[in-house]
FIZA-528809 format. One record per residue (C-alpha): residue number from 0; x, y, z. Coordinates in Angstrom, 2 decimals. Example, Ala and Ser with C-alpha at 12.3 -4.5 7.8 and 13.67 -1.06 7.14 Angstrom:
FIZA-528809
+-----+---------+---------+---------+
!   i !    east !   north !      up !
+-----+---------+---------+---------+
!   0 !   12.30 !   -4.50 !    7.80 !
!   1 !   13.67 !   -1.06 !    7.14 !
+-----+---------+---------+---------+
END
This chain:
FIZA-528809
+-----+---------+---------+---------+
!   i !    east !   north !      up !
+-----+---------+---------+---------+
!   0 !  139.99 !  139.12 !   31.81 !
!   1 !  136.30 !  138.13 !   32.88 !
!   2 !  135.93 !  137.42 !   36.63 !
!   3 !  135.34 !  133.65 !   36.77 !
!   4 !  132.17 !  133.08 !   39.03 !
!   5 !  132.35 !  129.91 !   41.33 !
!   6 !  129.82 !  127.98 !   42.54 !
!   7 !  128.29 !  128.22 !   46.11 !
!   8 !  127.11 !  124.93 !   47.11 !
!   9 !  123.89 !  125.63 !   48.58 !
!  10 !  122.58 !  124.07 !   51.66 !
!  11 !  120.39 !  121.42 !   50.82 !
!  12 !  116.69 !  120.00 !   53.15 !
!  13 !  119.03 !  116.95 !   54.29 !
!  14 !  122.62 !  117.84 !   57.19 !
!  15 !  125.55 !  117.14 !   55.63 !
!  16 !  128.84 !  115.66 !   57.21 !
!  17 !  132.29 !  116.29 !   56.32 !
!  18 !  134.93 !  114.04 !   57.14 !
!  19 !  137.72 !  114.92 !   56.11 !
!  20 !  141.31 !  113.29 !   55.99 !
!  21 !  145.03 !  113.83 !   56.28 !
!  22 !  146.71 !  111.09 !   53.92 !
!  23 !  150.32 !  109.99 !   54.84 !
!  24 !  150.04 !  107.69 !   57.69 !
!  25 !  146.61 !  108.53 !   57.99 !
!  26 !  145.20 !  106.67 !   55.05 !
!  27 !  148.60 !  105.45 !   53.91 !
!  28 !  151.44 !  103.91 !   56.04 !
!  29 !  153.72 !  105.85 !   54.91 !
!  30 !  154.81 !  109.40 !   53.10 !
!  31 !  153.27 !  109.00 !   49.51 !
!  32 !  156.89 !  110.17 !   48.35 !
!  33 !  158.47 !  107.32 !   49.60 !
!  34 !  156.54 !  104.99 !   47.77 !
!  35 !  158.36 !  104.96 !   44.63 !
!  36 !  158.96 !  107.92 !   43.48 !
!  37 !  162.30 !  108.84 !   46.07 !
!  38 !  163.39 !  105.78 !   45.53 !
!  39 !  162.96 !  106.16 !   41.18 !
!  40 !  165.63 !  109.19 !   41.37 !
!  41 !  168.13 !  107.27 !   43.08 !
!  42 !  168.04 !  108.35 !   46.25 !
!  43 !  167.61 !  106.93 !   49.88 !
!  44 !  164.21 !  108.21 !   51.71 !
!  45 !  166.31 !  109.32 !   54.59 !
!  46 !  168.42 !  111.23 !   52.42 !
!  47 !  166.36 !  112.64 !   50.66 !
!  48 !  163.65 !  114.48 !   53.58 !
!  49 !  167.38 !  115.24 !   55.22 !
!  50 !  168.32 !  117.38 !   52.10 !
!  51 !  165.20 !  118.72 !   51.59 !
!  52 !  164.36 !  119.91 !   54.99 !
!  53 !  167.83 !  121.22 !   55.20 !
!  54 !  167.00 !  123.73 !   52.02 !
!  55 !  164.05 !  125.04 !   54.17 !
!  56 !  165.74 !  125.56 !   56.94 !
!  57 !  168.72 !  127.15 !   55.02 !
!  58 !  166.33 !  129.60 !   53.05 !
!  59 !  163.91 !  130.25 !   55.29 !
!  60 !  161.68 !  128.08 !   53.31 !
!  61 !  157.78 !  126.62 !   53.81 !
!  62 !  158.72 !  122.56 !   53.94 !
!  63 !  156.46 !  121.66 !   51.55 !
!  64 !  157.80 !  123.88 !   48.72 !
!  65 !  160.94 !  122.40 !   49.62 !
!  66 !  160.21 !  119.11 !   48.90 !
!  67 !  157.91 !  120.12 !   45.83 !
!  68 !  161.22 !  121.85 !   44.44 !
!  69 !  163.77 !  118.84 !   45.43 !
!  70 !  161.38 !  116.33 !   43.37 !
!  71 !  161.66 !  118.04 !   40.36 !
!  72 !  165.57 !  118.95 !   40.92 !
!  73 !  166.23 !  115.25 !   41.33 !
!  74 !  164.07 !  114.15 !   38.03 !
!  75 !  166.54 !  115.60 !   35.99 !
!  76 !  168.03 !  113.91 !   33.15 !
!  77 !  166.12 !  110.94 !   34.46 !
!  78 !  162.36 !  112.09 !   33.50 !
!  79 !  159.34 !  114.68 !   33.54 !
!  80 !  157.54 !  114.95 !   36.08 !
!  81 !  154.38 !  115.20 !   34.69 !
!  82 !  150.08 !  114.68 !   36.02 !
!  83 !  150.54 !  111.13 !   34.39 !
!  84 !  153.66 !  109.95 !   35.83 !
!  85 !  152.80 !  111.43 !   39.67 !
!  86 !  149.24 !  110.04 !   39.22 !
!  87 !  150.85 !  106.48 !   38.25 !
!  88 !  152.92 !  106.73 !   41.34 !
!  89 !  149.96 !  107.71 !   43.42 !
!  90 !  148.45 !  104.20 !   42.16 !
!  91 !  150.70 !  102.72 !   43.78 !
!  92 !  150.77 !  104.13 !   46.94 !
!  93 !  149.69 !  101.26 !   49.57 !
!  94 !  146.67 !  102.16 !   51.95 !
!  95 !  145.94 !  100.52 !   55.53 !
!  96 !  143.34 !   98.08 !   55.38 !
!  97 !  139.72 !   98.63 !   54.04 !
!  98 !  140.50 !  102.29 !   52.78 !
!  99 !  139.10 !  101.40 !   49.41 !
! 100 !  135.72 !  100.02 !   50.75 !
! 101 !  135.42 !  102.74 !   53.51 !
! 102 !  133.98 !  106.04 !   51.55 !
! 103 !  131.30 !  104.44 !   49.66 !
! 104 !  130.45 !  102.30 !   52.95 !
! 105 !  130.42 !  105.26 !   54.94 !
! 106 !  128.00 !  107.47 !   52.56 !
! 107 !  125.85 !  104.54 !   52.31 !
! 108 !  125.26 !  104.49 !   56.34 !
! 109 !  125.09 !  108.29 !   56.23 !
! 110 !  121.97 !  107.85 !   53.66 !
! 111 !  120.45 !  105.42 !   55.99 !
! 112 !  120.58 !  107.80 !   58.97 !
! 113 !  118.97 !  110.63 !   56.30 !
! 114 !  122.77 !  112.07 !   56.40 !
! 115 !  124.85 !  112.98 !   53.75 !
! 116 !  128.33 !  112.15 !   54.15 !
! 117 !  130.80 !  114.30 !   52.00 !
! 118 !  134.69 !  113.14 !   52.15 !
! 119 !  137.56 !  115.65 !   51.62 !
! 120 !  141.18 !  115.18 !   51.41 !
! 121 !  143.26 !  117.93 !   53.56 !
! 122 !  146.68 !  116.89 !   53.22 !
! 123 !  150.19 !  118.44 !   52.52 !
! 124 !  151.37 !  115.51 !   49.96 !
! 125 !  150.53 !  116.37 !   46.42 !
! 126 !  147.69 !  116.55 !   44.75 !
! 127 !  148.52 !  114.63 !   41.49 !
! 128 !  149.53 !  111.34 !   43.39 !
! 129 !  146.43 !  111.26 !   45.51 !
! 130 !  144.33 !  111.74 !   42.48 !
! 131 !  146.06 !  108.43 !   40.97 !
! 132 !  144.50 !  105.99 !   44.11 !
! 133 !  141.91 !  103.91 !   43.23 !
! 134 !  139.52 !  105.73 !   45.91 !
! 135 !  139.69 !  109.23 !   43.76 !
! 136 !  139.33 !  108.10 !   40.72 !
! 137 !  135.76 !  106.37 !   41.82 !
! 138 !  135.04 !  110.28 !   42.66 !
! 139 !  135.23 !  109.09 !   46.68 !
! 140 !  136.16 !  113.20 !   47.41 !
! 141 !  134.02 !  115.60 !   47.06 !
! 142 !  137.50 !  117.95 !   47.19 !
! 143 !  141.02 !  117.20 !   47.16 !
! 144 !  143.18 !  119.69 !   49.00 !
! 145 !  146.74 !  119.23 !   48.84 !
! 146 !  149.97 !  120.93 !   47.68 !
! 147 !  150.13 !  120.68 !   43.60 !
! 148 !  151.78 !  121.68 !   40.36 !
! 149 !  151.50 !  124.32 !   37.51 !
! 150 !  152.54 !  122.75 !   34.31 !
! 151 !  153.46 !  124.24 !   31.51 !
! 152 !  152.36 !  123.73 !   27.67 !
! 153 !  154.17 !  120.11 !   27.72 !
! 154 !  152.54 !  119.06 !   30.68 !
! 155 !  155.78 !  119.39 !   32.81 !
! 156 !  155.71 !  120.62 !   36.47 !
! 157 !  157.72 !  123.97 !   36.74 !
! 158 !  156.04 !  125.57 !   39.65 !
! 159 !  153.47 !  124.84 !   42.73 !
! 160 !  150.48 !  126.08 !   42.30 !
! 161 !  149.33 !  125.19 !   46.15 !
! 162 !  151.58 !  124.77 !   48.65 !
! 163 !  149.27 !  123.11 !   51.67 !
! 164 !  150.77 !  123.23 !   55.15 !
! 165 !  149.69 !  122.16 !   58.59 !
! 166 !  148.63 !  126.24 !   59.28 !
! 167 !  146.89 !  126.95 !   56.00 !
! 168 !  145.08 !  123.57 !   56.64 !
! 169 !  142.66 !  125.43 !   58.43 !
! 170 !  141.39 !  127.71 !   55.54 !
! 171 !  139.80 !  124.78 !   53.98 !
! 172 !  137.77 !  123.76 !   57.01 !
! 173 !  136.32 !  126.80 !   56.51 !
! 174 !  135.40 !  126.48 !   52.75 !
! 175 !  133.81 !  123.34 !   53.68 !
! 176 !  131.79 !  125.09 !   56.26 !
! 177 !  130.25 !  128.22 !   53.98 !
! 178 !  130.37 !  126.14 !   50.66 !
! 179 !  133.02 !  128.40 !   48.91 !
! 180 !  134.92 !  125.18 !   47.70 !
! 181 !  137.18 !  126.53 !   45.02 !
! 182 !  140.37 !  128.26 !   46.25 !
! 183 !  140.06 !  131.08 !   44.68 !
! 184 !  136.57 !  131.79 !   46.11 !
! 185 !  136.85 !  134.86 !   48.39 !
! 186 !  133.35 !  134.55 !   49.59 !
! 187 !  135.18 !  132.24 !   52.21 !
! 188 !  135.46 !  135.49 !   53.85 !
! 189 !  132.03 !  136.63 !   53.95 !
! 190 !  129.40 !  135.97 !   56.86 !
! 191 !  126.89 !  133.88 !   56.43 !
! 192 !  124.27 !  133.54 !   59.19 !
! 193 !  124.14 !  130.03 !   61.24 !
! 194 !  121.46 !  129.06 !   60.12 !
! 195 !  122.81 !  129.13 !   56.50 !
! 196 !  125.89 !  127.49 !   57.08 !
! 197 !  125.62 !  124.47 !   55.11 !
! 198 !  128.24 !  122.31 !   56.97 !
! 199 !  128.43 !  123.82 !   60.66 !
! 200 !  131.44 !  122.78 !   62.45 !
! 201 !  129.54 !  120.27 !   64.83 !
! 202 !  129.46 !  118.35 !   61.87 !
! 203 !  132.73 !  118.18 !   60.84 !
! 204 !  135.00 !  114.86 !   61.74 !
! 205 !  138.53 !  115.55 !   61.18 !
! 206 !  140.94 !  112.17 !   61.04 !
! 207 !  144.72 !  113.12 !   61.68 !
! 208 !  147.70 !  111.21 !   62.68 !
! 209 !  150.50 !  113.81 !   63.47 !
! 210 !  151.38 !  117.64 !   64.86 !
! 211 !  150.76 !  118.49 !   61.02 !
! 212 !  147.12 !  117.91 !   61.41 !
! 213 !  147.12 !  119.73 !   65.43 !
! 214 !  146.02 !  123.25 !   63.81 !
! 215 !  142.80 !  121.72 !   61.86 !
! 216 !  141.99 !  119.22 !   65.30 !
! 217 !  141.83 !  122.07 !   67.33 !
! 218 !  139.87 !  124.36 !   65.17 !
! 219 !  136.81 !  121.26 !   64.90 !
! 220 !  137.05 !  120.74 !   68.41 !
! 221 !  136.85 !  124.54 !   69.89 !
! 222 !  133.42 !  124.71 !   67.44 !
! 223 !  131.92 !  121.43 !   68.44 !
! 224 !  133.10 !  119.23 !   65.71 !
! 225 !  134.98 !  115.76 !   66.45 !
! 226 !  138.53 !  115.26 !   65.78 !
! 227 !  140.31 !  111.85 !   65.16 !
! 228 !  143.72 !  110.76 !   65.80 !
! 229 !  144.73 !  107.61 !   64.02 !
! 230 !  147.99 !  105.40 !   65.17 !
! 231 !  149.68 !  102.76 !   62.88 !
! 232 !  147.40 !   99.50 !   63.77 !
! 233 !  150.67 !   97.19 !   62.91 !
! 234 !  153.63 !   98.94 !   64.89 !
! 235 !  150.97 !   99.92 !   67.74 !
! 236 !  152.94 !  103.28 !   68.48 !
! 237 !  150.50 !  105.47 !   70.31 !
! 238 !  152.87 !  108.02 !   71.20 !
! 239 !  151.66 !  110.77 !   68.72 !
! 240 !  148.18 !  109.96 !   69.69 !
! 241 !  148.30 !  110.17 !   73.61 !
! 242 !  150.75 !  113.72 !   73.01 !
! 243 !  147.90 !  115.11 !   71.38 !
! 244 !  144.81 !  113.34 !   73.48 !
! 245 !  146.81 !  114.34 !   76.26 !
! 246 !  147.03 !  118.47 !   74.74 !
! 247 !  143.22 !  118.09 !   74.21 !
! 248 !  144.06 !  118.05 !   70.35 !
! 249 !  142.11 !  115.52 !   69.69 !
! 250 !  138.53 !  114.05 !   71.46 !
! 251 !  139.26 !  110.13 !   70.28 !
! 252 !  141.99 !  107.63 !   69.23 !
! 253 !  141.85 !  104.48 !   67.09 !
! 254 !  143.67 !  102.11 !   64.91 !
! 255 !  143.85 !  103.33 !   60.96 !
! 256 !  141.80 !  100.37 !   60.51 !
! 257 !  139.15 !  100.98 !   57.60 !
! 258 !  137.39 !   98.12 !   57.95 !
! 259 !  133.76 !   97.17 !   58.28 !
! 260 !  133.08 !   96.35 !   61.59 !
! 261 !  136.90 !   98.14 !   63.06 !
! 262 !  136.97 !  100.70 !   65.70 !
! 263 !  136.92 !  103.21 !   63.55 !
! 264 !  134.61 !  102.12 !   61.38 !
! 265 !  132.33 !  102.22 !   64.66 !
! 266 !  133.26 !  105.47 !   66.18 !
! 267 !  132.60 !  107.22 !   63.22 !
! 268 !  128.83 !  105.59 !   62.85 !
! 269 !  128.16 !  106.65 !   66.02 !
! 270 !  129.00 !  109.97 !   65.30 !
! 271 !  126.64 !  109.56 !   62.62 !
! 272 !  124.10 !  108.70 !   64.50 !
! 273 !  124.17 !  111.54 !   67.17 !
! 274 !  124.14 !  113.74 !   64.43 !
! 275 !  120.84 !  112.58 !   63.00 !
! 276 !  119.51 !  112.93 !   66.46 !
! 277 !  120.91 !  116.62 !   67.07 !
! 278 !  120.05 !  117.93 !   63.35 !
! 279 !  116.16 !  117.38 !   64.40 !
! 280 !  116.99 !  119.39 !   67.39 !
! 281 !  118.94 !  121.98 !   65.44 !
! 282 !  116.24 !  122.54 !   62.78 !
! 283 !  113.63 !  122.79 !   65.70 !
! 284 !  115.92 !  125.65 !   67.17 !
! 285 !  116.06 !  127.34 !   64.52 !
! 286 !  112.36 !  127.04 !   63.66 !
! 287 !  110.91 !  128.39 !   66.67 !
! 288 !  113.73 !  130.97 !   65.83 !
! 289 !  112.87 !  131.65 !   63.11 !
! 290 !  109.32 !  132.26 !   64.42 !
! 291 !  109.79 !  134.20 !   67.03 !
! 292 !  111.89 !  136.61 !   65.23 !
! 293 !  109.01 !  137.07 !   62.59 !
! 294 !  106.80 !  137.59 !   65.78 !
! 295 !  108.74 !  140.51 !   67.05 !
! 296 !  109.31 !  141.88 !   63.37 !
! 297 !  105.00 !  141.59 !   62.99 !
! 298 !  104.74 !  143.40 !   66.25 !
! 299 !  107.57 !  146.36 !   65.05 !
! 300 !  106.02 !  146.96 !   62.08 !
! 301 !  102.43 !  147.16 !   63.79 !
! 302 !  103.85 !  149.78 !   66.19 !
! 303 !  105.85 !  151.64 !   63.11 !
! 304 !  102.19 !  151.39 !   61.29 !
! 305 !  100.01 !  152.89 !   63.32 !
! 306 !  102.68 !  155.82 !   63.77 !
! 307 !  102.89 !  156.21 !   60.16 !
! 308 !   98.89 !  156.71 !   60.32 !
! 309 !   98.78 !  158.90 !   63.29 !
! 310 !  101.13 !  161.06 !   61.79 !
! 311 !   98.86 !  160.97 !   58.36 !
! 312 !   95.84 !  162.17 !   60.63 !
! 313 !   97.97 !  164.74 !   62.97 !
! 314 !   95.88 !  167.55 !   63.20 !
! 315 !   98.04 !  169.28 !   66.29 !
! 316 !  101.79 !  170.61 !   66.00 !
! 317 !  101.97 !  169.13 !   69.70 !
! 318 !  100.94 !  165.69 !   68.45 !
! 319 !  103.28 !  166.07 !   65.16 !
! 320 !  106.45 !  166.39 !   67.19 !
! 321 !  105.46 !  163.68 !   69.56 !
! 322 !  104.77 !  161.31 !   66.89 !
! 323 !  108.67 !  162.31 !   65.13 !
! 324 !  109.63 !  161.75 !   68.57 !
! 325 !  109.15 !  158.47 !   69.05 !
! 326 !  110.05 !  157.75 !   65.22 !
! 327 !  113.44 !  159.05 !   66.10 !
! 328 !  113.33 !  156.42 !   67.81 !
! 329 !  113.36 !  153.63 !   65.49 !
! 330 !  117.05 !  152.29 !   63.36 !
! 331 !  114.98 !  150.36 !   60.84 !
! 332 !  112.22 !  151.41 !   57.99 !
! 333 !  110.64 !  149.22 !   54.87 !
! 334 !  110.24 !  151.31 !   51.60 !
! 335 !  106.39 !  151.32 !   51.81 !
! 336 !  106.95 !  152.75 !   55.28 !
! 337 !  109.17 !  155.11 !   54.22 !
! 338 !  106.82 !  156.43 !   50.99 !
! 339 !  103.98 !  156.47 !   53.79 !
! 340 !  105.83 !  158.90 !   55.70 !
! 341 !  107.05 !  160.94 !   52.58 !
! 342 !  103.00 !  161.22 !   52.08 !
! 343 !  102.37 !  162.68 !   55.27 !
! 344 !  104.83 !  165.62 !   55.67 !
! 345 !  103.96 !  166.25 !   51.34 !
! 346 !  100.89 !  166.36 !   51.97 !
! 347 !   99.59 !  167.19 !   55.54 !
! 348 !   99.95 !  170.74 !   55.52 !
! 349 !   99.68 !  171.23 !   59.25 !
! 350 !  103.06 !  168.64 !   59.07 !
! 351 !  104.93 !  171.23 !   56.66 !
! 352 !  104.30 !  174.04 !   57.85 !
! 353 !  106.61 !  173.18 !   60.58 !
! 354 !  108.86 !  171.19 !   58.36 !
! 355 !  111.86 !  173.34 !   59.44 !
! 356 !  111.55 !  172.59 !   63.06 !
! 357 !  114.62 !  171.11 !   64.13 !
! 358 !  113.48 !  167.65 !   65.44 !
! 359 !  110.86 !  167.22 !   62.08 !
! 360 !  113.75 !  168.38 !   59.62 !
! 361 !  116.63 !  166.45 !   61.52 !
! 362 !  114.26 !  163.29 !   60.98 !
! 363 !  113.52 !  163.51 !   57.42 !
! 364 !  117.05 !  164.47 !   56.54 !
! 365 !  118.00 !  161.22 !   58.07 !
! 366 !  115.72 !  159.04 !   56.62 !
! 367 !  116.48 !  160.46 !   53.05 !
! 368 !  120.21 !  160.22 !   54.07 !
! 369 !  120.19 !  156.53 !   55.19 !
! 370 !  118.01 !  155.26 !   52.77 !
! 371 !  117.56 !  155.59 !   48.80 !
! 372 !  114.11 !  155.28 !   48.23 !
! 373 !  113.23 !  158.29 !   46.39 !
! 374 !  109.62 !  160.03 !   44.76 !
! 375 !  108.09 !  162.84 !   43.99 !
! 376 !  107.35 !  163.36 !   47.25 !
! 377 !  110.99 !  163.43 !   48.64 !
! 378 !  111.29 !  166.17 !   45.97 !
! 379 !  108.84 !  168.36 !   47.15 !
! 380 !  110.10 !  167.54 !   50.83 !
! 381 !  113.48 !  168.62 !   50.08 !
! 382 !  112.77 !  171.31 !   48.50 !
! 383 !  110.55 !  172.70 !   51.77 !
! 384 !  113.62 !  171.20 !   53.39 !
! 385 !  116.12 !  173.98 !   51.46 !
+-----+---------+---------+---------+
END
């Protein structure tokens, strides 16, 4: 089968921001399962997470597949569960207040500030309902993370396909940071210098509610990013958020209030702004960087240079092996370097006539072993060489 190549978002002349959600009790009140759907195969909510954390802990089973697993179970004889019919219940899901107006808002303030603002969806509820709320289907998230389906030719769940827990949160973060969205994208894995990175950590705002979220809080704070946690604005129970405020989990705490003008809605501007400030001071850092590095590279290869062309003119054996001495002395060489050198012990026959000297031979062998530029002249040299 041919290897499917994903896309890299590149980064782009304007920062970017990711915020990036939880969604039960975070965005919604309450679990997105018990919003309909627990209560469409006949059973009570309770009931229901009882059983189904019960077959984890009786199996030695990840929570979320157990849940995936007792949703299908119960549908049974009642109906499919299909994309359309978790997507319907997903519609349905209630939201606290000004979640529909707050992505769009949001972006538009980020543009004003010259800041992109980029929304993902981290979550551990499924996939298919989320993609059913009003917010997704305006294309609010630039990803939606969350524990899903396979379906088979009929459309009919059989299997997850992504199981998302409060650990493998984390991974995401990271595809968020290098740009390696899709989740199959192993280039999450590969280094990319800071000043590639097209979403650095410092601008990364995690909003959580719960322990679930503690793994992915942590991970934005220890790199300089801002975590949320978010209490219930109607029951007023901060308990969850002072635990984790109080376990340095989390660097703020506010209502889930969405709405223009809330606390939230203010913190999260603010953040905005300071990052529009530091991104200035960031690009400058990396300028001068930048700069300075290409200073010290200029200077290298002047130094490597005239080398090169003293060895070209050697006329002395005593001045050939001082020259190779301090050329030992150097871990990196350009191709045009390398064929300048090649040219001097071809063709300078005071150079190979001593070509077998220890310190000349160990120094071409090198060279021809480290690097694969190759010509006629590393032919004749290794020849000489044998």
């Amino acid at each position: 089968m041919e290897k499917k190549i994903f896309k890299l978002e590149e980064k782009g002349n304007k920062p970017v921001i990711a915020v990036c959600y939880d969604f039960d009790k975070t965005l919604s009140p309450d679990d997105m399962q018990a919003q309909g759907y627990i209560q469409s195969v006949g059973y009570d909510i309770n009931e229901f997470w009882t059983e189904s954390n019960s077959l984890a802990q009786n199996n030695d089973m990840d929570q979320n597949l157990a849940y995936m697993y007792k949703m299908v179970e119960k549908s049974r004889g009642k109906f499919y569960v299909t994309k359309e019919s978790l997507a319907d219940y997903g519609a349905k899901v209630k939201l606290f207040d000004g979640v529909e107006e707050w992505f769009e808002r949001i972006r538009q303030y980020g543009l004003s500030k010259g800041i992109i603002i980029e929304h993902y969806i981290i979550s551990s509820g499924l996939k298919e309902m989320i993609e059913g709320t009003k917010m997704a289907k305006a294309n609010a998230f630039k990803r939606i993370y969350a524990s899903s389906y396979y379906y088979d030719s009929a459309n009919v769940a059989i299997w997850p396909a992504q199981a998302v827990n409060y650990t493998n949160k984390t991974q995401f973060l990271f595809r968020i940071e290098k740009g390696t969205l899709d989740v199959n994208d192993d280039r999450v894995n590969n280094f990319f210098p800071p000043e590639e990175i097209r979403i650095p950590f410092r601008n990364i705002i995690y909003i959580g509610d719960s322990a679930t979220d503690i793994p992915c809080m942590k991970l934005v704070n220890s790199f300089g990013g801002y975590s949320i946690g978010v209490y219930n604005p109607h029951s007023n129970d901060k308990s969850k958020v002072y635990a984790m405020m109080n376990e340095n989990r989390i660097k703020y705490f506010v209502p889930a209030d969405y709405s223009a003008g809330s606390e939230l809605d203010g913190l999260v501007k603010k953040i905005i702004d300071k990052t529009a400030s530091n991104e200035i001071l960031e690009n400058k850092y990396y300028s001068n960087k930048k700069e300075a590095e290409e200073h010290k590279s200029n200077q290298a290869d002047g130094i490597k240079n005239n080398l090169i062309n003293n060895l070209i003119n050697s006329r002395s054996f005593a001045t050939t092996h001082t020259i190779i001495s301090k050329m030992n002395e150097i871990d990196e060489w350009k191709d045009i370097q390398l064929e300048q050198i090649y040219f001097a012990a071809a063709s300078n026959g005071q150079i190979y006539s001593i070509i077998n000297d220890p310190d000349i031979s160990l120094f071409l062998k090198t060279l021809m072993r480290k690097y694969s530029y190759r010509n006629e002249d590393t032919d004749r040299i290794t020849q000489l060489l044998d």
